[in-house]
C-alpha positions as CSV (number, residue, x, y, z in Angstrom):
1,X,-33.0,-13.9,-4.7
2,X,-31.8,-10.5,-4.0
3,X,-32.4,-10.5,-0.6
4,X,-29.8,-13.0,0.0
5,X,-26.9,-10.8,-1.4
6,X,-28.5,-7.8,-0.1
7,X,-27.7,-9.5,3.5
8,X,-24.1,-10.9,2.3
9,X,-23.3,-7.0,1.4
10,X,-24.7,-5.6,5.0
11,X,-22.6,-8.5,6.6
12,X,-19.4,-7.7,4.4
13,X,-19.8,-3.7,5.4
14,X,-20.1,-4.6,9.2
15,X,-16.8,-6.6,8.7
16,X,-15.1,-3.7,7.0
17,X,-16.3,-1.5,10.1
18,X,-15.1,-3.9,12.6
19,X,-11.8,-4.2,11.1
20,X,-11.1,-0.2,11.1
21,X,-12.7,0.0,14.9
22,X,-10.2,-2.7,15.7
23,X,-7.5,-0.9,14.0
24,X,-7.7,1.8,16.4
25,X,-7.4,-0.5,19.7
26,X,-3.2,-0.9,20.9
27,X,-1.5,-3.7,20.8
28,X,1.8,-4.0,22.1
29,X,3.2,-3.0,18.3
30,X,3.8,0.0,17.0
31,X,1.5,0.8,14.1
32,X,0.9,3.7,12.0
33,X,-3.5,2.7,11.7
34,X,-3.3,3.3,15.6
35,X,-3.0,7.1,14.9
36,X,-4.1,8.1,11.2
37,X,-7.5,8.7,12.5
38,X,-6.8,10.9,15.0
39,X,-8.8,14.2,14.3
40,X,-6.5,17.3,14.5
41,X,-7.4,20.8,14.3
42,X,-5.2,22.9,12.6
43,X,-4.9,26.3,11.1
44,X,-6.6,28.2,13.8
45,X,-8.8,25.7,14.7
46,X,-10.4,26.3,11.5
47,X,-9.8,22.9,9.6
48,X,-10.5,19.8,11.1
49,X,-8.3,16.6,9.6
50,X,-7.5,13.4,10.3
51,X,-4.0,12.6,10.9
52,X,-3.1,10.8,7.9
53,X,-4.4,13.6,5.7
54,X,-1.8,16.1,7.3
55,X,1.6,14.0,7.3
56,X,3.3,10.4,6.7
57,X,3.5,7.9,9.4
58,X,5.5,5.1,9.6
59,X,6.6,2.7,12.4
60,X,10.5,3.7,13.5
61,X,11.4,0.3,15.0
62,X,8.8,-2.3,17.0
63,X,7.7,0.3,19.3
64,X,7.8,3.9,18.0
65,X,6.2,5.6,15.8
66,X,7.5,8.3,13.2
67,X,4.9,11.2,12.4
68,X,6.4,13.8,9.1
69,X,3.9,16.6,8.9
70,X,3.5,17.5,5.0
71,X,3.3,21.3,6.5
72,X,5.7,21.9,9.5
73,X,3.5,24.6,11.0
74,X,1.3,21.6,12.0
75,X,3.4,19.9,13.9
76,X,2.3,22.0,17.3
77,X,-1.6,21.1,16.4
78,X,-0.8,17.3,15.8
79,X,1.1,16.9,19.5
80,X,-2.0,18.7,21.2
81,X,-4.0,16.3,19.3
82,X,-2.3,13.2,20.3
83,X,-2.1,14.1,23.5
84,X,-5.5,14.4,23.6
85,X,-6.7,11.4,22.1
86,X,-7.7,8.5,24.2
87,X,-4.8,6.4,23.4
88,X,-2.5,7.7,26.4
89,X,0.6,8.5,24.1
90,X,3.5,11.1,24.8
91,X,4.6,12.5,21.5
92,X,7.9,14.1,21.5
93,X,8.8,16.6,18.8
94,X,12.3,16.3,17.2
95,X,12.8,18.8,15.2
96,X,9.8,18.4,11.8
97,X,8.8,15.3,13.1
98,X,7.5,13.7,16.3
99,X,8.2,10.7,17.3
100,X,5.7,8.4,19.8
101,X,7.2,5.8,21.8
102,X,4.8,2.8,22.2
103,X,5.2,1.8,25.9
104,X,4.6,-1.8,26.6
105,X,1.2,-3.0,27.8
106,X,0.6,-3.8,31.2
107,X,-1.9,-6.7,32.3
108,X,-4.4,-4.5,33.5
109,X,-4.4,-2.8,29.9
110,X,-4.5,-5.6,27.9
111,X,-7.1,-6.7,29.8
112,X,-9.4,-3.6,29.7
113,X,-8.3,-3.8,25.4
114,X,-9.5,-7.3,25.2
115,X,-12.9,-6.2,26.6
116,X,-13.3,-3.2,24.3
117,X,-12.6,-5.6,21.1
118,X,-15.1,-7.8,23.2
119,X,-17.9,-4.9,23.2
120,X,-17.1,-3.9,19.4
121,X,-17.4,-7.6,18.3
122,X,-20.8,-8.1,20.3
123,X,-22.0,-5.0,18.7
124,X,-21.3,-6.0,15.1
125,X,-22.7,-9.9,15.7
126,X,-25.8,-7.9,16.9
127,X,-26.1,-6.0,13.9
128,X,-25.5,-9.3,11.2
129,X,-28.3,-10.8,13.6
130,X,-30.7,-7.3,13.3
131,X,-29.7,-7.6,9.4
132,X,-31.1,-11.3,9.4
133,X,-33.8,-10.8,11.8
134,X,-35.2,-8.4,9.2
135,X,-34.9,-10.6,6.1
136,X,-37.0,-13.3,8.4
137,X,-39.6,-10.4,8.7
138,X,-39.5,-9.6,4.7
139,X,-39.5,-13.6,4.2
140,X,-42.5,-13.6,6.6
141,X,-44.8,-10.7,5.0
142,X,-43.7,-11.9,1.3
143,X,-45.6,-15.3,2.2
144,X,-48.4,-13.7,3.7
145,X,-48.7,-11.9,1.0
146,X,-48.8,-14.9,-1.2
147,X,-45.6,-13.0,-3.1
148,X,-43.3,-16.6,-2.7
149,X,-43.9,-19.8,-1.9
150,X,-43.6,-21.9,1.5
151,X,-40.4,-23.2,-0.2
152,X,-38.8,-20.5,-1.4
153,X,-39.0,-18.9,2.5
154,X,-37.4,-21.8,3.7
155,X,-34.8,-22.1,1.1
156,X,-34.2,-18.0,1.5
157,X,-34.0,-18.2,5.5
158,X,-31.6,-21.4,5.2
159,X,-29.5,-19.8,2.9
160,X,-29.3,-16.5,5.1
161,X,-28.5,-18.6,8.4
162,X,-25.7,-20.1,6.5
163,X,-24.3,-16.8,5.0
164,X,-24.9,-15.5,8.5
165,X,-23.0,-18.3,10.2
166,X,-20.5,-17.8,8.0
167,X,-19.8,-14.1,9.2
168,X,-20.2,-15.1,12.8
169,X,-16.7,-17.4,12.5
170,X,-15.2,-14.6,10.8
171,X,-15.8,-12.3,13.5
172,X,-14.6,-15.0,15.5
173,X,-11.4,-15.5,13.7
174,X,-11.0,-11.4,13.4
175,X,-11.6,-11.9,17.8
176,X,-9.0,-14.5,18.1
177,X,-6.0,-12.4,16.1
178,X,-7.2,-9.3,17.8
179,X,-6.5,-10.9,21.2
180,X,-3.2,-12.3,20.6
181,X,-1.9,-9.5,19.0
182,X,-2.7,-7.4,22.3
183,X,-1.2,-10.4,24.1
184,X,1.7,-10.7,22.4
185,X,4.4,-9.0,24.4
């Protein structure tokens, strides 16, 4: 049925969406997905882009990031932009690049990081549950409707709760790398 892999695509999209919120949560590693989505206005405020669409960035050792600007004249819009972003970073501008130094994590922040990923994996498991809630009503009307068969609702719904318990330990195992990565010291 196609309501089955119509589920299995909703459930792989709010993976994909977890994994890029996720990306933008600090760990104690430098990492260049911690800043390419930062939005940076530029040219007189009149072009909005994100980070990664205005210059390279790559890691310069475990804890620092190095930021290139494709067009030097940037570089002044990119470190107001950092600095505004809720990451609580202090670029410094070396000549065309800027560099970020990652400080370390204290408790207190790795605590308050492990709660958002907390809040952001809630949030998707509520939306694979809304997706499967919704088949259940489809399942529902369809039989009322005399459109299937007792069967085939039960067979559908059992094969959703597995596909759906399925995505529910991935988002599980996603939780459990998240955490030890902002752990890790």
């Amino acid at each position: 049925m196609d309501l089955v892999s119509k589920f299995d695509t909703n459930c792989q999209k709010t993976i994909l969406s977890l994994k890029e919120d996720l990306k933008t949560i600090r760990t104690g590693q430098a990492n260049p997905s911690l800043v390419e989505n930062i939005v940076v206005e530029t040219y007189g405020g009149s072009t909005k882009l994100r980070l990664l669409e205005l210059a390279t960035i790559m890691t310069d050792g475990p804890s620092a990031l190095s930021i290139s600007p494709f067009d030097p004249s940037t570089i002044q819009d990119i470190e107001k932009a950092i600095l505004k972003s809720p990451l609580s970073l202090s670029p410094s501008v070396q000549g065309t690049r800027i560099i970020i130094k990652i400080p370390t994590l204290s408790t207190e922040q790795r605590e308050k990081f492990i709660k958002i990923v907390s809040s952001k994996i809630e949030e998707k498991k509520e939306i694979i549950r809304a997706h499967r809630d919704d088949i259940r009503k489809t399942l529902k009307n369809q039989l009322e409707s005399k459109e299937i068969t007792e069967d085939d609702k039960y067979r559908v719904e059992k094969e959703v709760d597995n596909t759906s318990q399925k995505y529910m330990e991935e988002i599980e195992t996603i939780r459990e790398k998240k955490e030890l990565d902002i752990r890790a010291v």
